[in-house]
C-alpha positions as CSV (number, residue, x, y, z in Angstrom):
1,X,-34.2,3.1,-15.3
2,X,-31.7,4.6,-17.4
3,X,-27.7,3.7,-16.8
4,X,-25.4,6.5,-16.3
5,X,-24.3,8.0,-19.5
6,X,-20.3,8.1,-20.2
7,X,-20.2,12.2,-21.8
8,X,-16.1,12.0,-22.3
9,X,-13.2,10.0,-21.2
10,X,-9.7,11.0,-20.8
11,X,-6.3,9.0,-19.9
12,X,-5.2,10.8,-16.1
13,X,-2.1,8.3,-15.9
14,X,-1.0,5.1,-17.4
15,X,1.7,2.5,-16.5
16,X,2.7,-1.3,-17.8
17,X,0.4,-3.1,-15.0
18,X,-2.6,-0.4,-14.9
19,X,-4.6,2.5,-16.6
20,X,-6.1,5.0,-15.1
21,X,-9.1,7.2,-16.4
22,X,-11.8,10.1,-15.4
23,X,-15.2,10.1,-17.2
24,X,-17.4,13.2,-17.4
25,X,-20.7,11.5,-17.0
26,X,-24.6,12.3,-17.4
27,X,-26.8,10.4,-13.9
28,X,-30.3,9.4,-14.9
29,X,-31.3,12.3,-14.1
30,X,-29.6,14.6,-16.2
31,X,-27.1,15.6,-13.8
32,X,-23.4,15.6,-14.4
33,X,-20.7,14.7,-13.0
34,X,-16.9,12.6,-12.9
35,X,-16.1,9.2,-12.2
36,X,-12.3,7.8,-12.0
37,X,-12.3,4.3,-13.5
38,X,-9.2,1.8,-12.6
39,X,-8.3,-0.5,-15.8
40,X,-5.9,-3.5,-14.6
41,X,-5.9,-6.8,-16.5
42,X,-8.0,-9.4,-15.0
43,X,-6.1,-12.1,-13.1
44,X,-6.3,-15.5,-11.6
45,X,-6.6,-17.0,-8.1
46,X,-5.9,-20.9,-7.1
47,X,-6.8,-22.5,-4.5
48,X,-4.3,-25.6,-4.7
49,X,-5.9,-28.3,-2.4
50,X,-4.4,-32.0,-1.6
51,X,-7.4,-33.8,-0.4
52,X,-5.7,-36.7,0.3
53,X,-3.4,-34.8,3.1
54,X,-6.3,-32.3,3.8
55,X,-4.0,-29.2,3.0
56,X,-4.3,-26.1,0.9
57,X,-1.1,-24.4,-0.5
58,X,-0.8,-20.9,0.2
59,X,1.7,-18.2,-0.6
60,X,2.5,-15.0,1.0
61,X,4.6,-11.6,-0.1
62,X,5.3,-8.4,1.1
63,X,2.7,-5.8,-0.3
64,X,3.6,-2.7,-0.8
65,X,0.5,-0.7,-1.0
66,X,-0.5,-1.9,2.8
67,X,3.5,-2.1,3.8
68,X,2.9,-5.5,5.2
69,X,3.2,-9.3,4.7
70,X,-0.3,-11.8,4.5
71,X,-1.1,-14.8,3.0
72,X,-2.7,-15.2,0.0
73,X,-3.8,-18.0,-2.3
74,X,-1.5,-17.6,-5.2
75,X,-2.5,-15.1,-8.2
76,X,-1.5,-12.9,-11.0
77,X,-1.7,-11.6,-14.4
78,X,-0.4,-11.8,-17.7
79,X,-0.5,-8.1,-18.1
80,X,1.4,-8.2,-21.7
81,X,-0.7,-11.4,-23.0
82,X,-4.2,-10.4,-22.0
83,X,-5.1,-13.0,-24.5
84,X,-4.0,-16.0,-23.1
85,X,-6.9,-18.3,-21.6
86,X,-7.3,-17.5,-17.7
87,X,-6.4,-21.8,-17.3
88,X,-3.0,-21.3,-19.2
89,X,-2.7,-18.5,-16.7
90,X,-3.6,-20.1,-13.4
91,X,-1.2,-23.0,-14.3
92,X,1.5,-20.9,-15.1
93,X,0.9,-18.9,-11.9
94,X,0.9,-22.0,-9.7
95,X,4.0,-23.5,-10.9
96,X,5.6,-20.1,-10.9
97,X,4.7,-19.3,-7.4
98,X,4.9,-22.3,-5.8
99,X,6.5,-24.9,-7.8
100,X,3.0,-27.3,-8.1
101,X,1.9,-28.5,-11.1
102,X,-1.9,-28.7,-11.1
103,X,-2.9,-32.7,-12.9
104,X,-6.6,-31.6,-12.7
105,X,-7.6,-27.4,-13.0
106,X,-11.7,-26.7,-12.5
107,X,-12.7,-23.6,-13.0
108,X,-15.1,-22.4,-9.8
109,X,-16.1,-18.6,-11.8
110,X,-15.2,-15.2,-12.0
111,X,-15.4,-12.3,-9.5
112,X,-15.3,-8.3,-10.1
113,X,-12.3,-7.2,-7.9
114,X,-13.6,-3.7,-6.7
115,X,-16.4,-2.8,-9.5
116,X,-16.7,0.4,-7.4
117,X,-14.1,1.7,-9.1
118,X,-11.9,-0.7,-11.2
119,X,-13.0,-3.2,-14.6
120,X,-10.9,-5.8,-13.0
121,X,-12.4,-9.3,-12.6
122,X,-10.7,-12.6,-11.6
123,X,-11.1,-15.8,-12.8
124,X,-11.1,-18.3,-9.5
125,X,-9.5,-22.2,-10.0
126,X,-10.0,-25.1,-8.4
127,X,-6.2,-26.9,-8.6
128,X,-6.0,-30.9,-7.5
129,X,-3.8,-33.6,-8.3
130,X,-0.9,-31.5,-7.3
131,X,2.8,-32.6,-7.8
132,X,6.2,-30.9,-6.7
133,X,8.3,-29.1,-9.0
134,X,10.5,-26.4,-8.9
135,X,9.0,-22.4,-8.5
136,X,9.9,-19.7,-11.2
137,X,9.8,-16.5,-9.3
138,X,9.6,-13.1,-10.7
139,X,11.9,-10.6,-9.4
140,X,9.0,-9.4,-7.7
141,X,8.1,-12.1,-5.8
142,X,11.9,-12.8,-4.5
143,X,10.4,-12.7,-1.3
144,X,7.6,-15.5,-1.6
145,X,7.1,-18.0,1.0
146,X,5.2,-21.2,-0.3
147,X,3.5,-23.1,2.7
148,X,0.4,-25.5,3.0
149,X,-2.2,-25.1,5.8
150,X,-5.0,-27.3,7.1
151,X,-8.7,-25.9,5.7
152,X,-9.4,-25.7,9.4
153,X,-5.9,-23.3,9.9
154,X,-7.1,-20.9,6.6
155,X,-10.5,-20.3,8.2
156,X,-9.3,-19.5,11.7
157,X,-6.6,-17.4,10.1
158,X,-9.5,-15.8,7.9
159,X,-11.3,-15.3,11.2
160,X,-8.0,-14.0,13.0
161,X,-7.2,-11.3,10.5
162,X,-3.7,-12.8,9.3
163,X,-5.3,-13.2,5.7
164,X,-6.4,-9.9,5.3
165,X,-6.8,-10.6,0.9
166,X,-10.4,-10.0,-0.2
167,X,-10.0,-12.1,-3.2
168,X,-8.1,-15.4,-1.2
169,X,-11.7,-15.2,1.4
170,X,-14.0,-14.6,-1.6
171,X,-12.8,-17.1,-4.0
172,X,-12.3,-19.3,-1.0
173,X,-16.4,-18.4,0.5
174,X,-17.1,-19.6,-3.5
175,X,-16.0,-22.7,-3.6
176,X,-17.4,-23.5,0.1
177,X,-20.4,-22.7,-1.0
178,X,-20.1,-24.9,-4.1
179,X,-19.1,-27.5,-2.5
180,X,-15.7,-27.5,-3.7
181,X,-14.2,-27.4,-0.4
């Protein structure tokens, strides 16, 4: 089977954190047609876990797209260094968010975000030996809340619908069923 067939692109709207882009395309079978394309920079999610006290950190921020609160495992992007290693990232991101610096980062894989309509993948850690420091918070994330939950309290809250972040369940279903967690 042939793939679809990209005829023309052109730039609809750009911005510092995302790109955004319509394609005339050709199906396989020779009809046309559009398709809107999302370009974001991939990012990182960690899952921060203290085995020895059975908790993993969590972070959660006011989002403005869904004009709510949730908890989240903590993530970002370096949108203006797309070349720095995801690990260099996820460290950074972890300390910044939530002041814990990571002694031992494994790296669990790598996701698509929404490949329905966006090239944005995330690269999903694994963050033990975890000591306190102090967070760095972008302006932002004035409003993050750092807080550590029992495995059993993320699943039920999973279950409940108070984490409502596709990337925190998937990255989290991941390493369950690696048996990282």
């Amino acid at each position: 089977m042939v793939d679809i067939r990209p005829l023309e692109s052109r730039l609809v709207y750009e911005n510092r954190w995302m790109r955004v882009r319509e394609d005339a395309i050709e199906r396989p079978d020779g009809s046309r047609g559009i398709y809107g394309v999302v370009e974001k920079p991939d990012f990182v999610v960690i899952a921060a876990v203290d085995r020895a006290r059975g908790l993993i950190h969590l972070v959660e921020q006011y989002r403005y797209p869904v004009a709510g609160r949730y908890w989240e495992l903590p993530q970002g992007s370096w949108e203006t260094r797309p070349d720095v290693p995801p690990e260099e990232v996820a460290r950074a991101e972890l300390s910044e968010e939530t002041g814990i610096v990571a002694g031992k980062m494994t790296r669990v894989g790598e996701l698509f975000l929404a490949y329905g309509y966006s090239s944005q993948r995330y690269h999903i850690f694994l963050a033990e030996e975890l000591v306190r420091g102090a967070t760095a918070l972008e302006a932002e994330e004035a409003d993050l809340v750092s807080r550590a939950f029992s495995l059993a309290e993320v699943e039920t809250m999973i279950a409940d619908g108070t984490i409502r972040d596709a990337t925190t369940v998937a990255a989290l279903g991941l390493m369950r069923l690696k048996g990282l967690l």
